[in-house]
N, C-alpha and C positions, 0 to 999 in steps of 0.2 A: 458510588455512581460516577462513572465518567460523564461528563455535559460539557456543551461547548453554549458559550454566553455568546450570542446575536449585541452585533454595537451598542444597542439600546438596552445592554444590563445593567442596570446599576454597578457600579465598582462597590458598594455595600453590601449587595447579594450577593459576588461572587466572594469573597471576602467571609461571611459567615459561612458559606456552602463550604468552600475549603477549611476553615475551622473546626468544621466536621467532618471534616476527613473526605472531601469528594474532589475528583480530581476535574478542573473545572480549566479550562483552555478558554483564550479571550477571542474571538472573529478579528478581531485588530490585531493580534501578536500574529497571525500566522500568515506565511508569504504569499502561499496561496488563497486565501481572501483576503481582509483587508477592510476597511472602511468601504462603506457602497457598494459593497460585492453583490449582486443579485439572490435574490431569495433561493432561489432552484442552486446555483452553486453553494448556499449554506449548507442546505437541507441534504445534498448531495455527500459533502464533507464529513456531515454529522453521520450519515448511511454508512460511510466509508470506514471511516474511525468508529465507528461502533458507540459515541455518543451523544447525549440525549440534547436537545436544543434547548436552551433557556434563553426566552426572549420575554415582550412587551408586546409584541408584535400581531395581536391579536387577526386585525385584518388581515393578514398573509400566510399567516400559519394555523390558524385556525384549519383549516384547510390545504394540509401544504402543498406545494407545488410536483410531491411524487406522493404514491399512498404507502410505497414500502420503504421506510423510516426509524431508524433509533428510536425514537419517541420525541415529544416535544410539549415543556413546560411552556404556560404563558403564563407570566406573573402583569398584575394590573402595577403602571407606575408610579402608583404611590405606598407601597407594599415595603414593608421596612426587613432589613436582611433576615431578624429576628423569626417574621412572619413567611418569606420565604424558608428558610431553616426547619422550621416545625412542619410546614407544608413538607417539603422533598421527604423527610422522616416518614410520614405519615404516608404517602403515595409509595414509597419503598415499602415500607412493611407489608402493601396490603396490593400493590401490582407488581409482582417482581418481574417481568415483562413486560417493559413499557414500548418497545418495536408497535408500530402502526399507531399509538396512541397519541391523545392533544390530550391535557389533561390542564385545568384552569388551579391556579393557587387555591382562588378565591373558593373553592370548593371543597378545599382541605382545610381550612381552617376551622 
């Protein structure tokens, strides 16, 4: 799965996701966002590039700011890479189209 980590990923979660093989881009390495970038230009990037948002972010993305979307994880912040890792497995097997969805960790575990 391609995913782009929202500032607020842990560097632990992206970390085990890539150790599984998932190609996971940081909001902070790319030129065009950045730290503090607005919601609507994340969500936007992630539509563009074709991956899935992983954030924290529950109040902003819950609901994102477009309704057509890569998809978009929200992991809660105290959620260890481990439990992130087994979540995305699980959400893969079983939504292989995750465009238009918000789907919560804590739901896959």
């Amino acid at each position: 799965m391609d995913l782009l980590a929202d500032e607020n990923a842990d560097t632990e979660w992206v970390r085990a996701l890539r150790d599984d093989g998932h190609d996971v881009a940081r909001v902070v390495d790319l030129s065009e966002l950045g730290i503090g970038s607005p919601d609507s230009e994340v969500i936007a990037v992630t539509t563009r590039a074709n991956r899935v948002l992983l954030t924290s972010d529950r109040s902003d993305f819950a609901d994102p700011p477009i309704s057509d979307h890569a998809g978009v994880i929200v992991v809660g912040s105290t959620r260890s890479g481990g439990e992130v890792r087994r979540a995305v497995r699980r959400i893969e097997g079983a939504v292989p189209d995750l465009a238009t969805h918000v789907l919560s960790v804590s739901d896959w575990l």
